[in-house]
C-alpha positions in Angstrom: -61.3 47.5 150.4 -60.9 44.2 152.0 -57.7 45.7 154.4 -59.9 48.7 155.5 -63.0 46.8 156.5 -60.5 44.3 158.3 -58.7 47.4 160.1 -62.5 49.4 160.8 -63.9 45.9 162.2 -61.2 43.2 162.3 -59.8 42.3 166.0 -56.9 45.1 167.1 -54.4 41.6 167.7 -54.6 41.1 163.6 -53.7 45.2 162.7 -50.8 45.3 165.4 -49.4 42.2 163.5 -50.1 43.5 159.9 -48.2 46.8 161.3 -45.2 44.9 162.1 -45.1 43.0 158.7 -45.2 46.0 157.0 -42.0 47.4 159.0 -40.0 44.7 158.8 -40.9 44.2 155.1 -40.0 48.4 155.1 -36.2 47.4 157.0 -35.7 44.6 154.4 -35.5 46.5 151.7 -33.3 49.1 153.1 -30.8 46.6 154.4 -30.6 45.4 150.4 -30.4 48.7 149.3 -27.6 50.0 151.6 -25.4 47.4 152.3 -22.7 48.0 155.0 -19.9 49.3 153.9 -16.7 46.4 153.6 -13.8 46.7 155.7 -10.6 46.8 153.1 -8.4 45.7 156.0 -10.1 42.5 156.4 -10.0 41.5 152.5 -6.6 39.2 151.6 -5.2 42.0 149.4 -5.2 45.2 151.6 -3.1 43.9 154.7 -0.3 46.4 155.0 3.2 46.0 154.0 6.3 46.8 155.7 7.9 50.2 153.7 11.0 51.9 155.1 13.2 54.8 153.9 16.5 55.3 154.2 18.3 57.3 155.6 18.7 60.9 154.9 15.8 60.8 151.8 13.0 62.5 152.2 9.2 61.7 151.1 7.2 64.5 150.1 5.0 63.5 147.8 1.8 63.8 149.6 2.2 67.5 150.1 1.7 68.3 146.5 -2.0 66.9 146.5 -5.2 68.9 148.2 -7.2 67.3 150.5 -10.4 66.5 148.9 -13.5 66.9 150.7 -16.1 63.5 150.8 -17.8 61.7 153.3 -16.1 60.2 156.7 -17.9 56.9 156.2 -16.8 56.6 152.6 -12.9 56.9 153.6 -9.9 54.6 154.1 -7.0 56.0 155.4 -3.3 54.3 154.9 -0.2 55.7 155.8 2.8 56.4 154.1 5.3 54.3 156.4 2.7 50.7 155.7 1.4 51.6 152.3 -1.6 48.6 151.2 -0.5 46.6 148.2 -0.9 48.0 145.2 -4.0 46.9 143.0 -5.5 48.6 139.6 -8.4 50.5 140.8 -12.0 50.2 139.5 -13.6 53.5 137.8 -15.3 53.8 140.9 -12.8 54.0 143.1 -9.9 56.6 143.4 -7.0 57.2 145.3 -5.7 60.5 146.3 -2.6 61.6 148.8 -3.8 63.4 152.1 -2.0 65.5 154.9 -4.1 64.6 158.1 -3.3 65.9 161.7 -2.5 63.5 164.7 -2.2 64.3 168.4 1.1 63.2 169.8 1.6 63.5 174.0 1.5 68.0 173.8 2.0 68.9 170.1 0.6 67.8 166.8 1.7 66.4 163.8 1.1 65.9 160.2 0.9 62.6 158.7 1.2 62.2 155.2 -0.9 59.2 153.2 -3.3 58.2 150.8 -7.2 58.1 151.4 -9.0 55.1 149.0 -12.4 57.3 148.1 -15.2 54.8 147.4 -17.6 56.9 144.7 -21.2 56.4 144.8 -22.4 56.4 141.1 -24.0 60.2 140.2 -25.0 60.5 137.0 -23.6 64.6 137.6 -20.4 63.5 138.6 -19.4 61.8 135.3 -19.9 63.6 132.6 -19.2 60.8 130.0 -20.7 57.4 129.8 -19.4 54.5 128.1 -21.4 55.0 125.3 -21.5 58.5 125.1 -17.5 58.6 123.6 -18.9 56.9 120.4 -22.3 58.9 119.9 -21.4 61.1 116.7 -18.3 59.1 115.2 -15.9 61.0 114.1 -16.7 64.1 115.7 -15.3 63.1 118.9 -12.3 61.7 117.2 -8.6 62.9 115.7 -7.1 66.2 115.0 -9.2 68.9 116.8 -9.1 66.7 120.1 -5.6 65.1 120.4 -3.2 67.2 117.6 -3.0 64.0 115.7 -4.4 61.7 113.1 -6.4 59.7 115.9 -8.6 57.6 112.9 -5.0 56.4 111.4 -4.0 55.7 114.5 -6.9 53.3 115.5 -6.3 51.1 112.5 -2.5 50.4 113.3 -1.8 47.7 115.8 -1.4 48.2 119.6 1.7 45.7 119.3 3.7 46.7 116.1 7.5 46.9 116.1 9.4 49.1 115.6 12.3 48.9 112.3 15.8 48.2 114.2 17.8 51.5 113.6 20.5 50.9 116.4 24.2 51.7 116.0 25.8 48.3 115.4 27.9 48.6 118.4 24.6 48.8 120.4 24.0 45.5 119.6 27.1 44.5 120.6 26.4 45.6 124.0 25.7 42.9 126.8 24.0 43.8 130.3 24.4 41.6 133.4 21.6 40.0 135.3 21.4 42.0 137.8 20.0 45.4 136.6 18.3 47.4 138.8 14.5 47.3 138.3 12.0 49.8 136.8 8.4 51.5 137.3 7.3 53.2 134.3 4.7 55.8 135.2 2.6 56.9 132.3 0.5 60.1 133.2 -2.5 60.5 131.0 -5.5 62.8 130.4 -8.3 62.0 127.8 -5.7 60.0 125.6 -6.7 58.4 122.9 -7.5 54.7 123.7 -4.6 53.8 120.5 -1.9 55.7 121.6 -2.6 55.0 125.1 -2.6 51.0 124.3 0.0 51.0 122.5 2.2 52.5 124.8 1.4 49.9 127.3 2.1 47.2 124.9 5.5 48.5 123.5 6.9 48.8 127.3 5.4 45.4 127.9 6.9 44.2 124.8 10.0 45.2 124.4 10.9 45.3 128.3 12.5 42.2 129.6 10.4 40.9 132.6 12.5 40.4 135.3 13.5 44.1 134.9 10.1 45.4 134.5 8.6 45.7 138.1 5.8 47.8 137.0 4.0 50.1 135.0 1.8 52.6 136.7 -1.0 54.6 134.8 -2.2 57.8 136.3 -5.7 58.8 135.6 -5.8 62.7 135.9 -9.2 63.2 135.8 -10.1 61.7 132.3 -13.7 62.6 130.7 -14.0 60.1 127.9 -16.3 57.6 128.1 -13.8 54.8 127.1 -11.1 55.6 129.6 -13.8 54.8 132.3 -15.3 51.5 132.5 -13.9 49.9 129.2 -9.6 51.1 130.3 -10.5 49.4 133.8 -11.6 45.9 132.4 -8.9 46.2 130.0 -6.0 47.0 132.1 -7.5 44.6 134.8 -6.3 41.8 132.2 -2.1 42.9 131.6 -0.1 41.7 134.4 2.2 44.3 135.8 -0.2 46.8 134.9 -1.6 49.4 137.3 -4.2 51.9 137.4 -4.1 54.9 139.7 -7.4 57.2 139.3 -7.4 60.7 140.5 -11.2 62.8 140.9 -9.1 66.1 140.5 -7.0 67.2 137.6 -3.6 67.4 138.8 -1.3 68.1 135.7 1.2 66.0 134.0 4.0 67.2 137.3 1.5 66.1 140.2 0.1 63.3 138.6 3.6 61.7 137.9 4.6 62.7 141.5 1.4 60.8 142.8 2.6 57.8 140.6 6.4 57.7 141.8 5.0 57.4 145.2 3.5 54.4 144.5 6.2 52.9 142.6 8.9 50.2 143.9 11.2 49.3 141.4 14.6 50.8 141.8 14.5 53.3 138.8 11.2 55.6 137.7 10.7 56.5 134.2 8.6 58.3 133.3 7.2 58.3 129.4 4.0 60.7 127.7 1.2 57.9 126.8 1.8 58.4 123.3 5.0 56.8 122.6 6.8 53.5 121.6 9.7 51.8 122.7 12.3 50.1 120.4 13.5 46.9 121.1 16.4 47.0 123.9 15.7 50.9 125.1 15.4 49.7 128.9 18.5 48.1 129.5 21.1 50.9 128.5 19.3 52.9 130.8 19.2 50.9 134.2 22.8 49.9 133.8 23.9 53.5 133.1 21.8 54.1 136.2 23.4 51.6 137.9 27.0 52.5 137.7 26.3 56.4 138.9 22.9 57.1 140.5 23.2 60.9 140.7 22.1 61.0 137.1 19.3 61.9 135.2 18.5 60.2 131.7 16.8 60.2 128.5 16.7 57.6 125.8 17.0 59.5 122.2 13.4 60.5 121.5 12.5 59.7 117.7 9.5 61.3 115.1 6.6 59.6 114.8 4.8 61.5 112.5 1.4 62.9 113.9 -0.6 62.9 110.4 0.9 59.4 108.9 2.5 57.2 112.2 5.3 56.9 110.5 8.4 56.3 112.4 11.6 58.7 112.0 14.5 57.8 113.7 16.5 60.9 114.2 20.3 60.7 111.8 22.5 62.5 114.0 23.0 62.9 117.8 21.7 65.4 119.2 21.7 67.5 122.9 18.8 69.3 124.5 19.0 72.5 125.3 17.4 76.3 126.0 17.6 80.0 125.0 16.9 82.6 127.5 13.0 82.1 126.9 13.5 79.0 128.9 12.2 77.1 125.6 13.6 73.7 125.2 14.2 72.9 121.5 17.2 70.3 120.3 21.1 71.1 119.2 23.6 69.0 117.0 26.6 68.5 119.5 29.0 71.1 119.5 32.9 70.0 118.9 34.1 69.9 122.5 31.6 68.0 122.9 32.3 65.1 120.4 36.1 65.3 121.2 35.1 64.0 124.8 33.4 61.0 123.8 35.0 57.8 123.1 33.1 56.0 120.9 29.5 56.4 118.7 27.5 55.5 121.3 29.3 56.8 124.2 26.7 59.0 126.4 26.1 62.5 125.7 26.7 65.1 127.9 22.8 67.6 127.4 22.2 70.5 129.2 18.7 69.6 129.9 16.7 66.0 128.7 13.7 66.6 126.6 10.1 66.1 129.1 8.9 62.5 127.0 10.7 60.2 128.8 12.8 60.4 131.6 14.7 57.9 133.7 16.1 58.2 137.4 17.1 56.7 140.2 14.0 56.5 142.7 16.1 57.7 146.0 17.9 59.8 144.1 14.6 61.7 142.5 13.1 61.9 146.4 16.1 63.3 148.1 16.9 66.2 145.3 13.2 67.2 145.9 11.0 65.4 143.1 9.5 68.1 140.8 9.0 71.5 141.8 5.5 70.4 143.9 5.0 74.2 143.1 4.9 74.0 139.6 1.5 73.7 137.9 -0.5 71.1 135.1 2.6 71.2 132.7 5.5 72.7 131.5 9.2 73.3 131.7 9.5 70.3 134.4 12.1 69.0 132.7 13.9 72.4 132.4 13.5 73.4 136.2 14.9 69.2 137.0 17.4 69.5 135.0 19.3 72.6 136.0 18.8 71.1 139.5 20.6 68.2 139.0 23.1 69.9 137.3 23.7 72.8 139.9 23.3 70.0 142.8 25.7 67.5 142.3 24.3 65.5 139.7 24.6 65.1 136.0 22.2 64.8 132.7 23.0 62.3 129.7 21.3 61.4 126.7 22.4 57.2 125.7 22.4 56.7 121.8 21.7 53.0 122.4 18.0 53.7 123.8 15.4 54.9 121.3 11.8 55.6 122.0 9.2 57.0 119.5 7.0 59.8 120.6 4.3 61.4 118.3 4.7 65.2 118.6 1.4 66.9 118.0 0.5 69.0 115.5 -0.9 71.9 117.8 -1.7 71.7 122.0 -4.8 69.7 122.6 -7.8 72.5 124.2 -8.2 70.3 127.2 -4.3 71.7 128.1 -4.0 75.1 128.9 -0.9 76.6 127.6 1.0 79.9 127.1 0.1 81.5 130.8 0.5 78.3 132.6 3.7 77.3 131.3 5.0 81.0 132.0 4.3 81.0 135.5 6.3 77.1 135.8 9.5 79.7 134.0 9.0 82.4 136.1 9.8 80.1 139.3 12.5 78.7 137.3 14.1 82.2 136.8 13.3 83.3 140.4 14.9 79.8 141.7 17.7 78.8 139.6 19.0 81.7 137.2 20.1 84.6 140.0 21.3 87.4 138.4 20.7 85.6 135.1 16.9 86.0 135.3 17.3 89.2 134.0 18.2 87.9 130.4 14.9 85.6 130.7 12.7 88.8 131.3 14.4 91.0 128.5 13.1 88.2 125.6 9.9 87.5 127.6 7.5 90.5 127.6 4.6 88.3 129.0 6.5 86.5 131.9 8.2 90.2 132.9 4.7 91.8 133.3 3.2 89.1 135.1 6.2 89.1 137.5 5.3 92.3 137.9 2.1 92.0 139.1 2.5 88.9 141.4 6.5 87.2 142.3 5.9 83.2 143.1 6.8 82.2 146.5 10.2 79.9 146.3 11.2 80.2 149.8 10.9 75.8 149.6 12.9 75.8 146.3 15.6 78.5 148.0 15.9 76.3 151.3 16.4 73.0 149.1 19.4 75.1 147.0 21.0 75.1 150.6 20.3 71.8 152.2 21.8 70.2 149.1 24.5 72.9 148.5 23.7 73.9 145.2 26.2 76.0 143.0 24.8 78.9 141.4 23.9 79.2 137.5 27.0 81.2 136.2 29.1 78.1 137.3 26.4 75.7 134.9 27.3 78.6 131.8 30.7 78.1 132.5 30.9 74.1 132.8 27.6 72.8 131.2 26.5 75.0 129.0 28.8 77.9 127.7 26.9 77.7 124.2 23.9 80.2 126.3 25.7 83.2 125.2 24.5 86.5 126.9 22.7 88.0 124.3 24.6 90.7 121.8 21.3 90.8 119.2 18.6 91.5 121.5 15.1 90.8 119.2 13.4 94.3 118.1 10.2 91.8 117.5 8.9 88.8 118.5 5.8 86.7 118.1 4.0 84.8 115.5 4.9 86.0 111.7 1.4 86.4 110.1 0.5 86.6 106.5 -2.5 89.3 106.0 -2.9 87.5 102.6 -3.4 83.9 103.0 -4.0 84.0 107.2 -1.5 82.1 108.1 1.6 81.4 110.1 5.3 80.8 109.4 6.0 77.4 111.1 9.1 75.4 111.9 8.6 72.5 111.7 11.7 69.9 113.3 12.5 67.1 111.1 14.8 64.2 112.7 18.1 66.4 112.8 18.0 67.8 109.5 18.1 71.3 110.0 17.8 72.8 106.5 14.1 73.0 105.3 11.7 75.5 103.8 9.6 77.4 105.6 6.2 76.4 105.5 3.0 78.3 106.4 -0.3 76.7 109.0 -2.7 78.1 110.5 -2.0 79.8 113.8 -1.6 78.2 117.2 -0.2 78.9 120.6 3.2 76.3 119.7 6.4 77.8 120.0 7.3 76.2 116.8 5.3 79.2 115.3 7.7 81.9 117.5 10.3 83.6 115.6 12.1 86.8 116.5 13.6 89.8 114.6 16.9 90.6 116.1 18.7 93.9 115.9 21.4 92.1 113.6 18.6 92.2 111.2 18.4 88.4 111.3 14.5 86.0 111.7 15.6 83.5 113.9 12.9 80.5 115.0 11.9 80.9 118.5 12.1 77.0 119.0 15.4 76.8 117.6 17.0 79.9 117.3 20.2 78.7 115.8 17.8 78.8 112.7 17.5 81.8 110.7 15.7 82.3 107.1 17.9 82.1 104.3 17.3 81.9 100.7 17.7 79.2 98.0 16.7 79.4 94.5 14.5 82.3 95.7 12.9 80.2 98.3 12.9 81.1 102.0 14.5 78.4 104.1 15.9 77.6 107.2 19.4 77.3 107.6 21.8 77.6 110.1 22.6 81.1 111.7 25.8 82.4 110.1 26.0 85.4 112.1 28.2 87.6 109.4 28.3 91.3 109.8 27.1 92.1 106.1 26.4 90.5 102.7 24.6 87.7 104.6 21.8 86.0 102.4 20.1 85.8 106.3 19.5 89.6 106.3 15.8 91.2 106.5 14.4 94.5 106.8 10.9 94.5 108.3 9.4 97.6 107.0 6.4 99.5 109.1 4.7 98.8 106.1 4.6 95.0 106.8 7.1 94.0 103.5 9.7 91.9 104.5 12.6 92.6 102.1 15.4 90.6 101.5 18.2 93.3 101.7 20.4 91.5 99.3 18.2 90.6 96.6 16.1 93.8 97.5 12.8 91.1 96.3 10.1 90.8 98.8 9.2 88.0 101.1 5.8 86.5 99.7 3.8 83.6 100.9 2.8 81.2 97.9 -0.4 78.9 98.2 0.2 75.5 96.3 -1.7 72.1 97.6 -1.3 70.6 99.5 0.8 73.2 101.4 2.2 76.8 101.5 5.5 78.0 100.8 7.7 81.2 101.3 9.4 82.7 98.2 11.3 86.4 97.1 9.1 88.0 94.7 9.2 91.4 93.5 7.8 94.1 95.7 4.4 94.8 94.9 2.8 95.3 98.4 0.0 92.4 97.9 -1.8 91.2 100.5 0.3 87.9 100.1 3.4 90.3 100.9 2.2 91.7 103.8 3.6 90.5 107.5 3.1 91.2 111.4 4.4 89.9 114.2 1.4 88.9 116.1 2.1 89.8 119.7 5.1 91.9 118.3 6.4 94.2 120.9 10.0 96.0 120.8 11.3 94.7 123.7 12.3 97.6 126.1 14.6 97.1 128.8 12.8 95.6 132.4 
């Protein structure tokens, strides 16, 4: 009342001044509330260093990110040739590779860079807060989530060590000072905060330091509330750690491509964020790198056990490898093989190296074309670099002396999407590398020979890359690399998952640290390969993940054993009726699935036609010629 009667009778001087009190009052507050935005190149740790190329190498990494869409003010643009130092990245902030057009004299350009992308705070754009990871316990926890025992997992120590299971002449071994350096880039999306951790830790700890230059996490597009604000103070503490954030989900091939372009140490390796080193697994691989950097390497990748943590460390050497599905699954090394080496842990020769971990020279990845940029989320990268290498000069080895533990999950995590992503990632392989050969990959792949059908990927990059780097074609890697991929004789009559109408379950295979005799257990059904099998016209069931497995028998149990491959009289021999019996032509018993806790086993039994007797091949198709 008192400020109307003052404005109805007061003196006009006094309500012009109480107007401009109550403006500037109205711009103070919006000054505090929107604060001008801080120039990064002013600030001590943004100036921009000098980074050059050599010669002949190309730098491409950019082009395999999308240029995201946010506001001009909110935007700081760095270029690829004067990169800013590197510094881990609050939750807020992300970083992201751009292609932006420049203007030079009468034609344009394209420069390739990064843009820093300064996030206001919208309560619709995260979907998780920090609390919100906890709210329900164990709901949000372990096997559903991640394929493993996540509540073990947290009780175990970020830091243990590993039990020393090194050759004795690995020991022996001594490295010089002057090893090249390394950036370990460790892609991750919605990882457990354990796993994660502790495969920080165990590169930190078992790493010496003045080889270490870096380790590099990429944030693609986590939604856990604990990967936000809680990984960022965390991380903020280790030295040599950094933290890349991405605000679109790029995969585990365009996320590891973002981080190698950030890296600087001499050699990127690149590791899944659930595994752990053992002591002395570094330096075999930089100074094998070191002495021929046209190579592509793999430490021997152990078991850690997905329901206990317990670590396996695999008995004899073994090679990676592929059928014509373009599935990778491991081989014991053939004789030729072991003839060539000279001693126990001399390098092995592998026609591919498993996807885990991976080591490289980091001019050498950039001028045979980084991954595929074409490929998509995950998925036979390791495959399609592999064959590269191989076809283009290079070579790829497996050293016995380096051992890292990796936990192999018990099925594919939701959040990944699987079967139909990972086929188009072959379907470029067989269109880019195989030739002629991509016929065989279409015959044993009903899914990936209709959808070629429908839609062919465009390699035209992939095909001008064979000839810049003059690339020999893939009957010359049968003939040199890999002669063990015979054309196939036994083409399968079915394939798919072997389903038991009785108990609802799967036959799985299940690998266990190069022992390749086991039963044959039963689980319930997922989209793993370690739950393919095929029935071949030589009337054997061979495992889809390692078909040099077929079922045998043993004391009337069904087991895998090697493939013997005899004409007749084999104890491997099936005859998978219409019916859905399985019967063991030798024995003439049927193939029955037997429920015992804690697991399910397959035994012969006599014919009966019980549920627990009847089998399909989920997905089964004959496979007719393409």
């Amino acid at each position: 009342m008192f400020l109307r009667k003052r404005c109805r009778y007061g003196s006009r001087k006094l309500q012009f001044l109480l107007l401009l009190l109550m403006l500037g009052f109205l711009l103070l507050m919006v000054t505090m509330l929107n604060p001008p935005p801080r120039d990064l190149n002013k600030e001590g740790t943004s100036q921009p260093v000098k980074f050059t190329l050599r010669e002949g190498y190309q730098l491409d990494f950019a082009e395999t990110q999308e240029m995201l869409e946010t506001q001009e003010e909110r935007q700081q643009y760095y270029p690829m040739e004067g990169l800013s130092p590197f510094i881990s990245l609050r939750e807020d902030e992300l970083l992201v590779a751009i292609v932006a057009p420049t203007i030079k004299r009468n034609h344009s350009r394209t420069r390739k860079g990064y843009r820093m992308v300064k996030q206001h705070k919208d309560p619709e754009s995260l979907p998780l807060q920090d609390g919100d990871w906890d709210d329900g316990g164990e709901q949000l926890l372990g096997l559903e989530i991640h394929g493993f025992n996540e509540a073990l997992s947290e009780q175990i120590s970020l830091r243990r060590e590993l039990p020393e299971v090194r050759h004795p002449l690995c020991l022996q071994q001594e490295h010089g000072p002057n090893l090249p350096t390394a950036s370990v880039i460790i892609c991750f999306h919605d990882e457990a905060w354990s796993t994660l951790l502790r495969t920080v830790h165990s590169v930190k700890d078992t790493a010496p330091q003045a080889s270490l230059k870096e380790i590099i996490l990429v944030d693609d597009l986590s939604q856990r509330g604990h990967l936000k604000s809680a990984l960022s103070e965390y991380i903020s503490k280790l030295d040599g750690v950094k933290l890349i954030r991405s605000n679109k989900r790029l995969g585990v091939i365009q996320g590891r491509m973002l981080g190698a372009a950030r890296a600087t140490g001499d050699v990127l390796i690149f590791m899944d964020s659930h595994c752990e080193c053992h002591k002395g697994w570094l330096e075999p691989l930089l100074a094998r790198l070191a002495s021929d950097r046209n190579r592509i390497i793999s430490p021997i990748i152990d078991v850690i056990d997905w329901k206990t943590f317990q670590y396996y460390h695999s008995v004899d050497l073994r090679r990676g490898v592929f059928d014509w599905k373009l599935d990778f699954h491991w081989e014991s090394l053939p004789e030729h093989e072991e003839k060539v080496r000279q001693s126990p842990i001399s390098p092995i020769r592998s026609p591919v190296v498993p996807g885990g971990v991976v080591a490289m020279d980091r001019h050498y990845f950039r001028n045979i074309g980084a991954y595929d940029s074409d490929m998509t989320l995950w998925g036979a990268e390791n495959l399609e670099l592999s064959i590269r290498a191989w076809l283009c000069g290079g070579s790829v080895e497996i050293l016995p002396c380096s051992r890292v533990g990796h936990v192999y999950r018990n099925h594919i995590p939701p959040a990944f999407p699987y079967e139909e992503v990972m086929m188009r990632n072959k379907i470029r392989i067989a269109e880019t590398w195989l030739g002629s050969f991509r016929e065989n990959f279409y015959k044993h792949n009903t899914l990936a020979s209709l959808i070629s059908k429908v839609e062919k990927p465009d390699c035209n990059e992939s095909l001008q890359l064979q000839k810049r780097l003059g690339c020999r074609d893939f009957h010359w890697f049968i003939s040199n690399v890999y002669p063990e991929l015979h054309l196939p004789k036994d083409r399968p009559k079915f394939s798919g998952k072997l389903h038991n109408t009785g108990i609802g379950f799967c036959a799985d295979y299940r690998s266990r640290g190069g022992v390749s005799e086991g039963p044959v257990e039963l689980s319930p059904c997922t989209d793993a390969t370690n739950q393919d099998f095929e029935y071949s016209s030589m009337k054997e069931i061979r495992s889809g993940s390692a078909p040099q497995l077929c079922f045998g028998i043993r004391h009337d149990k069904v087991i895998f054993q090697n493939c013997t491959e005899a004409a007749e009289n084999s104890q491997q021999h099936w005859d998978v009726q219409e019916s859905g019996m399985i019967i063991h032509i030798l024995s003439g018993k049927c193939m029955e699935a037997v429920q015992s806790e804690p697991e399910a086993n397959l035994f012969l039994r006599p014919c009966n036609k019980s549920a627990n007797q009847l089998w399909q091949f989920e997905c089964s198709h004959v496979l007719d010629e393409r």
